[in-house]
C-alpha positions in Angstrom: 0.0 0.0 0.0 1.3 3.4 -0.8 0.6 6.9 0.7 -2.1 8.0 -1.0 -2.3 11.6 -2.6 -4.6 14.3 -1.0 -5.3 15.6 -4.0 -7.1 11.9 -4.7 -9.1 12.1 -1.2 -10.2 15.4 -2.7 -11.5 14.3 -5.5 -13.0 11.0 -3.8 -15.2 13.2 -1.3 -16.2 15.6 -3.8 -17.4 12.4 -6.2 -19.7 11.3 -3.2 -20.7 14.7 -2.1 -22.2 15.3 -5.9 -23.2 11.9 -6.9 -21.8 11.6 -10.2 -18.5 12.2 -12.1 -19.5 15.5 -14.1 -21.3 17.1 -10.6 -17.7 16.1 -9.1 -16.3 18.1 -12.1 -18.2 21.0 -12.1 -17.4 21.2 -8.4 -13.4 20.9 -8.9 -14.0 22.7 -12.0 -11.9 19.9 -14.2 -12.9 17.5 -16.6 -15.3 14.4 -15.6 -12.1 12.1 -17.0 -9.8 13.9 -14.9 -12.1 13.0 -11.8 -11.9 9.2 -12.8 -8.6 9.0 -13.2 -7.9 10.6 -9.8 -10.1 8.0 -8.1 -7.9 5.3 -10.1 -5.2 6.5 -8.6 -6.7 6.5 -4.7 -7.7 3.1 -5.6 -4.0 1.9 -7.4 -2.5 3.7 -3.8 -4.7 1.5 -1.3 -4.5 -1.1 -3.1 -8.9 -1.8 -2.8 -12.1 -0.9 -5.4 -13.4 1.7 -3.8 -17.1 2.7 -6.5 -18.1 -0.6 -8.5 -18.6 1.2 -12.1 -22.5 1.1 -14.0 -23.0 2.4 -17.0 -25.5 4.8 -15.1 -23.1 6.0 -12.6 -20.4 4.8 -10.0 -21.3 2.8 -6.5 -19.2 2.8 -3.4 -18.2 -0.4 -2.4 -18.3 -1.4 1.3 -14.7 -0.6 1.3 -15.2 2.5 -0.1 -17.9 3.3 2.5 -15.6 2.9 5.1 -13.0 5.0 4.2 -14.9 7.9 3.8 -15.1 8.7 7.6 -11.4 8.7 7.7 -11.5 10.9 4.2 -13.7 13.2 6.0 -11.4 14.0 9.0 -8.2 14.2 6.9 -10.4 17.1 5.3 -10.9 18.5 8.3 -7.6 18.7 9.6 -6.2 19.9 6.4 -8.3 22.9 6.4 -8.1 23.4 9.6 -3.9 23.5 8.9 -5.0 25.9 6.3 -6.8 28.5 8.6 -3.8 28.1 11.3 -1.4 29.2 9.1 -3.0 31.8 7.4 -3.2 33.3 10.6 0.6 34.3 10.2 0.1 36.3 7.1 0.0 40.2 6.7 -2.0 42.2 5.6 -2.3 40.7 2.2 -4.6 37.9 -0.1 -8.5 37.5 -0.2 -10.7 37.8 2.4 -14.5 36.4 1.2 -17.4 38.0 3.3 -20.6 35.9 2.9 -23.9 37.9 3.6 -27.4 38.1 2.6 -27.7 39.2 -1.0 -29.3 42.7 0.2 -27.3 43.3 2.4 -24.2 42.8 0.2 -25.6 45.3 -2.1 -27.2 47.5 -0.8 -25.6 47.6 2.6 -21.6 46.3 3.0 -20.6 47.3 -1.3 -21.6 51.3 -0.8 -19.7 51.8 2.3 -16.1 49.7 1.9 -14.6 52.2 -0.2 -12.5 53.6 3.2 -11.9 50.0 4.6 -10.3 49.0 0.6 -8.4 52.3 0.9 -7.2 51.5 4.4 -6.6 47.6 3.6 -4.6 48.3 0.0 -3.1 44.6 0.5 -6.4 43.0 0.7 -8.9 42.0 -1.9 -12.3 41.4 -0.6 -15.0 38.8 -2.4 -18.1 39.9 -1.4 -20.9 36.7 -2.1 -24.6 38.0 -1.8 -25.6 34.3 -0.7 -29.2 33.2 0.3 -27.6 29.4 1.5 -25.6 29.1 4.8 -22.0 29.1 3.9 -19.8 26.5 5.5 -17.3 28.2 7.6 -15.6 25.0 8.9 -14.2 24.4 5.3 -13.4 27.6 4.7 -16.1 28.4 1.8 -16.0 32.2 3.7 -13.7 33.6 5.7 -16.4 35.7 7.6 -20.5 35.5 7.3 -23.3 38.0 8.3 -26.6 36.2 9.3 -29.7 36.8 10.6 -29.5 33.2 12.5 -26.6 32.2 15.5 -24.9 29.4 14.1 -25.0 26.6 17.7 -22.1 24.9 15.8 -18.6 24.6 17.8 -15.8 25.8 17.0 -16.7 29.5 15.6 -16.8 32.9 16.9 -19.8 34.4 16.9 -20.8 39.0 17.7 -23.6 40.7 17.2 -23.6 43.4 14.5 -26.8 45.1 15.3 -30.7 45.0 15.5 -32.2 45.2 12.5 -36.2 46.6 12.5 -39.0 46.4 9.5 -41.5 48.4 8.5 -44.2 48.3 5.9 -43.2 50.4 2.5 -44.7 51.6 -0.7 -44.4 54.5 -3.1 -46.2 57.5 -2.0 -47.7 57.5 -5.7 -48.8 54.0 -5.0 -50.5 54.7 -2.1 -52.6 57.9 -3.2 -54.1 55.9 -5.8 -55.0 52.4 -3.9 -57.1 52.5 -0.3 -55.9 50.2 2.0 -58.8 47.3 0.9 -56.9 47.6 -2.6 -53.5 47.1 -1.7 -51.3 43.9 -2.9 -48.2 42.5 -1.8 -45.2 41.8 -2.2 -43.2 38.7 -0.2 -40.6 36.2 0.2 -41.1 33.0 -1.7 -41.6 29.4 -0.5 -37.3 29.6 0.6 -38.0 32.0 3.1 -41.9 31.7 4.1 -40.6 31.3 7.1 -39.2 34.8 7.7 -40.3 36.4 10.9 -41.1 39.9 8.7 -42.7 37.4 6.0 -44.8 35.7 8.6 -46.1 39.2 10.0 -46.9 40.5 6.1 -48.8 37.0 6.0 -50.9 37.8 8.9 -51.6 41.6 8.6 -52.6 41.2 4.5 -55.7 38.8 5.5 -57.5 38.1 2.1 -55.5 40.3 0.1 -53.4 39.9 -2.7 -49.6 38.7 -3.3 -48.7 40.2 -6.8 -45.2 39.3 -6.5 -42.8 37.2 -4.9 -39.3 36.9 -4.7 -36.1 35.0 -2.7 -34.6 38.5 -3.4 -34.9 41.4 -1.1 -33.3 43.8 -3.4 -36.0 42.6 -5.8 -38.7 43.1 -3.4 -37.4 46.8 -2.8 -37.2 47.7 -6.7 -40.9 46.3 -7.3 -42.3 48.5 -4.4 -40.2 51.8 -5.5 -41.8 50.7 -9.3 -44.9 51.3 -7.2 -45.9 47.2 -7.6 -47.3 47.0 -4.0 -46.4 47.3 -0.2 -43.4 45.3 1.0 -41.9 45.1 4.2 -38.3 46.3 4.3 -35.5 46.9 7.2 -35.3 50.1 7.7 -32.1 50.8 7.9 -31.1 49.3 4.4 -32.7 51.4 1.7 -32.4 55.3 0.8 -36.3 55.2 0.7 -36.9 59.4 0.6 -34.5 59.1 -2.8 -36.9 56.3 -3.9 -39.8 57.9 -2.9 -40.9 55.2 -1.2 -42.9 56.3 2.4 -43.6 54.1 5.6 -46.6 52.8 6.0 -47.8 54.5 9.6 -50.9 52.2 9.7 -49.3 48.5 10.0 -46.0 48.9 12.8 -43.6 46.0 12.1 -42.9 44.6 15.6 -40.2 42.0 14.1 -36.3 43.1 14.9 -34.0 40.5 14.1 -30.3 39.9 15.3 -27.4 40.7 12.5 -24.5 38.2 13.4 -20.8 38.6 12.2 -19.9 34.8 12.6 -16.5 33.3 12.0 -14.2 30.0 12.8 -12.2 30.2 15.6 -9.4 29.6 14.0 -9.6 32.1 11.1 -10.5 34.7 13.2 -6.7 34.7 14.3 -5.8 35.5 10.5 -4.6 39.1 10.3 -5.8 39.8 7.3 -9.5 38.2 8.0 -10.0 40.1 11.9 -8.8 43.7 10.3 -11.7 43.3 7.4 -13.8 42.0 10.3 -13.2 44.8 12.6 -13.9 47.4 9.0 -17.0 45.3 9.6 -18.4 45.9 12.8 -17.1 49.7 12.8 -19.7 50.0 9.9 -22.6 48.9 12.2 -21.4 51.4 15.1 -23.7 54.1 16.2 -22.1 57.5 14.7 -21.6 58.6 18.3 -19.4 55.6 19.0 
């Protein structure tokens, strides 16, 4: 038996994470044969068949099943050898920030131009993501969410508390009565939304125009005078947009902003000064 190469184990856990060869491609962006002959060589290494190969797609084997515990943790400990010594760096490389997709753009992108002048080493990849990045292998460096991960293992502040209110354009609202008004929500993804599950309650029989997974979208609809959606306040330039508060329905949802990253990446220098830029952003101006 020979040592195999990590590279293989790689390519072995992503084949079982997507299923088939070309999903393990697409993820490792490489060729499907490139993917095969990888596994060949894991297998050539250990000296054991690790898939049995159909013509409709590849089967572990028992063996196969049993290693991948033991590929998993290897995985695990090589990222984890990846965030320790990034730690040592200076102010330099990429730091990705994972946040809601509003929030990205409408919150974080319009005020980092003095953090990217203060950080000239550092290149920041902001990813307006709607799915829970994982922080344990290193898919972000930091993440802003509106839940507290219970995981071990990260570090985890609170940003601030962010309130809703109900929003349409003053236009829209001078030519509809309240009986007339429509809506416009989250989709099945995030039905269950506290600010979504409010709007639910407080339309009764009235009408969703439009839905959306996007709160950006929702925000351009209502300023396109669409129908009343509910928005954090503190996101949108609504006078700009002439877009007004709706005084009659009071949002009472407020909902915790978390910075969250891994312990261990949080000792990166390059990763805690954009996180500090971060939480500076969400001080109050007195501060």
């Amino acid at each position: 038996m020979l040592t195999p190469d990590w590279d293989d184990l790689r390519y072995f856990l992503a084949l079982i994470d997507a299923g088939t060869l070309s999903g393990a491609a697409r993820a490792t962006g490489v060729e499907h044969t490139t993917v095969a002959r990888r596994i060949d060589a894991l297998e050539a290494a250990l000296g054991m068949l690790l898939f049995d190969r159909f013509p409709k797609g590849w089967s572990l084997t028992a063996m196969g099943s049993a290693l991948v515990p033991h590929a998993r943790k290897m995985a695990d400990d090589m990222h984890g050898l990846m965030r320790v010594a990034s730690g040592s760096a200076s102010l330099s490389g990429v730091v990705r920030i994972s946040a809601p997709p509003a929030l990205a753009a409408y919150v974080l992108a319009p005020r980092l131009k003095d953090m990217l002048r203060r950080l000239p080493g550092i290149e920041v990849d902001l990813r307006g993501e709607v799915r829970t990045t994982d922080l344990m292998r290193r898919e972000s460096d930091i993440a802003l969410r509106f839940h507290r991960p219970t995981a071990p293992g990260l570090a985890v502040r609170q940003l601030t508390s962010v309130e809703y209110g109900l929003y349409a354009s003053a236009q829209y609202l001078a030519e509809h009565s309240s009986q007339q008004w429509e809506f416009l929500g989250y989709d099945e993804l995030l039905r269950d939304a506290p600010q979504q599950l409010w709007l639910d309650k407080i339309r009764g029989e009235r009408r969703y125009c439009l839905r959306s997974n996007d709160l950006g979208a929702l925000f351009q609809a209502a300023v396109a005078g669409c129908g009343l959606a509910v928005l954090p306040h503190s996101f949108f330039d609504f006078q700009r947009n002439d877009l007004v508060a709706v005084d009659a329905e009071v949002c009472p949802v407020k909902r915790k902003l978390w910075l969250i990253m891994h312990e261990d990446v949080r000792r990166s220098a390059p990763v805690r000064a954009v996180a500090d830029e971060i939480v500076a952003l969400f001080l109050p101006a007195d501060v």
